[in-house]
VMD Tcl script that draws the C-alpha trace (Angstrom):
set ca {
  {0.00 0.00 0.00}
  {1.46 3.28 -1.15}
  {1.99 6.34 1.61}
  {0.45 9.45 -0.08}
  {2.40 12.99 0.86}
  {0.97 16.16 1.44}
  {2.33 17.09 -2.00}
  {1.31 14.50 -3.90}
  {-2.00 14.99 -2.66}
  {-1.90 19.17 -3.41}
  {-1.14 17.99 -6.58}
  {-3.43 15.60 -7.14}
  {-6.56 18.08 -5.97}
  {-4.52 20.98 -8.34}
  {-4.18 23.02 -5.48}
  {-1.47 25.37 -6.58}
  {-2.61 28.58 -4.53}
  {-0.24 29.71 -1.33}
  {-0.02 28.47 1.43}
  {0.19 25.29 -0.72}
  {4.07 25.58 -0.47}
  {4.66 23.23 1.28}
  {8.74 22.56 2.71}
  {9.57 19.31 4.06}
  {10.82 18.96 8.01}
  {8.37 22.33 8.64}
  {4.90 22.92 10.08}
  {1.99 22.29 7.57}
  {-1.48 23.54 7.86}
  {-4.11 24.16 4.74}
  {-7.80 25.02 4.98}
  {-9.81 23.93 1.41}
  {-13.13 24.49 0.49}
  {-14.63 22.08 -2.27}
  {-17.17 20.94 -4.09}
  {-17.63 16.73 -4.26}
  {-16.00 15.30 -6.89}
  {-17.35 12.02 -8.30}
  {-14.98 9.39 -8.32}
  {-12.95 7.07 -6.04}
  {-9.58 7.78 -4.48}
  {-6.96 5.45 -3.84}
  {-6.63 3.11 -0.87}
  {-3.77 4.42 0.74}
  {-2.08 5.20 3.90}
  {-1.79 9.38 3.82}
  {1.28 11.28 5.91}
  {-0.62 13.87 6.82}
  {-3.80 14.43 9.14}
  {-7.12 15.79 7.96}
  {-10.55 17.17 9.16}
  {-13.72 17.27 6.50}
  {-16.80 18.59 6.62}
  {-18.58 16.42 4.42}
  {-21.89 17.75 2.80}
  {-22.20 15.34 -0.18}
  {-22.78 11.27 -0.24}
  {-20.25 8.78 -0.35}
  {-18.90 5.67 0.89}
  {-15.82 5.75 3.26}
  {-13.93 2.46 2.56}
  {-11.51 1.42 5.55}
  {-9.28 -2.15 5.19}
  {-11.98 -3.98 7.49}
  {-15.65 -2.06 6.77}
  {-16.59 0.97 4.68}
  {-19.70 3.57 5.44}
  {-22.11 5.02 3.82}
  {-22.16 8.85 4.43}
  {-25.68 10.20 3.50}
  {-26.01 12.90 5.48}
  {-23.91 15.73 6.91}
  {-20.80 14.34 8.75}
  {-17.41 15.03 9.77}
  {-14.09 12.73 9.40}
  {-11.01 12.48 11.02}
  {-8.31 10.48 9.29}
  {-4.65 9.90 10.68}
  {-1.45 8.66 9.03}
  {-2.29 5.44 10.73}
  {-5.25 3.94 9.20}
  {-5.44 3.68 5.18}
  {-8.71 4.55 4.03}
  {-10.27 5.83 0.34}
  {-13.66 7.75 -0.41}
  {-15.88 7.45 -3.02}
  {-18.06 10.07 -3.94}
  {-21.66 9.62 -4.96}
  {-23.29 12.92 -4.99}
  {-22.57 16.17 -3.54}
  {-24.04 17.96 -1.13}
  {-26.26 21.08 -1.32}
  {-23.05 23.02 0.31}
  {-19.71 23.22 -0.31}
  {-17.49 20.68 2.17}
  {-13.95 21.88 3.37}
  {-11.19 20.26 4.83}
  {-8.49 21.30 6.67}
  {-4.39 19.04 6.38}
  {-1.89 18.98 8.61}
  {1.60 17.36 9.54}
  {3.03 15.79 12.87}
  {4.99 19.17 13.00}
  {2.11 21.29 12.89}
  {0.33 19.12 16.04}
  {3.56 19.10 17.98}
  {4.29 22.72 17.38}
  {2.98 23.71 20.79}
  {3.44 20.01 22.64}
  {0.21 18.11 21.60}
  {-2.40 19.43 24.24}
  {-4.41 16.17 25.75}
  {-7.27 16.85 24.44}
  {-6.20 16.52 21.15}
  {-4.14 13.34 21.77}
  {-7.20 11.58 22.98}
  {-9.22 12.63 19.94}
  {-10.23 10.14 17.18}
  {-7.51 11.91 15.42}
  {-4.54 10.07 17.22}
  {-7.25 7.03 18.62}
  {-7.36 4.82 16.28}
  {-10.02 2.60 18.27}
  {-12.06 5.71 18.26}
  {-14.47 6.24 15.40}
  {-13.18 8.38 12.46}
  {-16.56 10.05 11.15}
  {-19.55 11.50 13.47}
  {-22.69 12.66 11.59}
  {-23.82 16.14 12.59}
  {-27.16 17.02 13.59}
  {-28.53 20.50 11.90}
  {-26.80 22.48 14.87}
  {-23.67 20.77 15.44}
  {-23.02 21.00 11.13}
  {-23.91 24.55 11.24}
  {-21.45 25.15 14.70}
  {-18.22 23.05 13.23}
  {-19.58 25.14 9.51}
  {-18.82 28.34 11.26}
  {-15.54 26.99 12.90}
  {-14.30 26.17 9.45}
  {-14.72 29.57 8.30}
  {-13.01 31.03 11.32}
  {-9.76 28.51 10.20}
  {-10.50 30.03 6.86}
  {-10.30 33.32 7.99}
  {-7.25 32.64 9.97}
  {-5.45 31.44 7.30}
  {-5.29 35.03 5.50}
  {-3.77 36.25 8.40}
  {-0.04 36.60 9.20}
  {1.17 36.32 12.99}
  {3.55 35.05 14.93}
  {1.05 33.17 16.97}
  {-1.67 31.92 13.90}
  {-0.60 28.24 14.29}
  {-1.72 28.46 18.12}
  {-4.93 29.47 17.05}
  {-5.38 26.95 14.62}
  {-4.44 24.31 16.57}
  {-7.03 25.95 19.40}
  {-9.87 25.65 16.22}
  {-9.12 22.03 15.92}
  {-9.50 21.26 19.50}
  {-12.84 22.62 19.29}
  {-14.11 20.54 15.97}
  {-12.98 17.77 18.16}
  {-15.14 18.63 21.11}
  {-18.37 19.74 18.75}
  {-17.86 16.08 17.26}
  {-17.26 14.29 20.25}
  {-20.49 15.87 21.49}
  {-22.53 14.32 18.88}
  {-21.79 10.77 20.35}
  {-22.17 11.97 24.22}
}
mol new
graphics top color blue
foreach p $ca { graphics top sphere $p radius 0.5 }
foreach p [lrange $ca 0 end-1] q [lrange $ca 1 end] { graphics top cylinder $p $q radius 0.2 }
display resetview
């Protein structure tokens, strides 16, 4: 099974906007809104972390089970577990996803609440689906990270990382 990078994937969605410069051995972090595109993607493991908001239908296939994802949802995948998508339909609104290295997660030590997230627990599951409120909450975070990324401060990767703690928590709540 091949490893895909963080490039090969930018390259392979024709991202070629900043901050898509991406240099090896540093912090990563990219916000990305899209549309669905039909199709499948490879089966592969990924070395990079990354959040979706998933508005569209699709089937998540994982090496043991795959899901059907017919309604809003959000996904978590790691560098751990290989996993491919294919899309059906899309959704009425545009999805977004946010990717991000090890560096960028360790850049302030790993807070806990992050490293017992479904994005380092791999027993945990790796896709909630999001009630009306919940979508439109973790919706509005997105666009905050969005936001943030058009900024230029010494602290911005903080305040990223804080975003992602908080998608965590507004998906975690959807299985309390």
């Amino acid at each position: 099974t091949m490893i895909q990078s963080i490039e090969n994937f930018l390259a392979s969605i024709k991202r070629t906007e900043a901050p898509a410069s991406y240099v090896k051995g540093t912090e990563f972090f990219d916000f990305i809104s899209t549309s669905c595109q039909a199709g499948k993607t490879t089966f592969s493991y990924r070395d990079f972390y990354k959040i979706s908001l998933i508005t569209g239908t699709g089937k998540l296939f994982y090496a043991d089970k795959w899901i059907l994802i017919d309604r809003p949802a959000i996904m978590f995948s790691n560098p751990l577990i290989p996993y491919a998508v294919e899309a059906i339909s899309p959704g009425k609104e545009q999805g977004c996803f946010c990717i991000f290295n090890d560096l960028f997660l360790a850049g302030d030590g790993i807070s806990q609440s992050l490293r017992n997230s479904p994005l380092f627990d791999i027993a945990q599951e790796r896709v909630y689906f999001l009630d009306k409120k919940c979508f439109d909450d973790c919706r509005y975070i997105f666009e905050k990270i969005k936001a943030e990324m058009s900024q230029d401060y010494p602290t911005k990767y903080d305040v990223l990382r804080s975003y992602l703690i908080i998608l965590v928590r507004e998906a975690l709540r959807m299985k309390d």
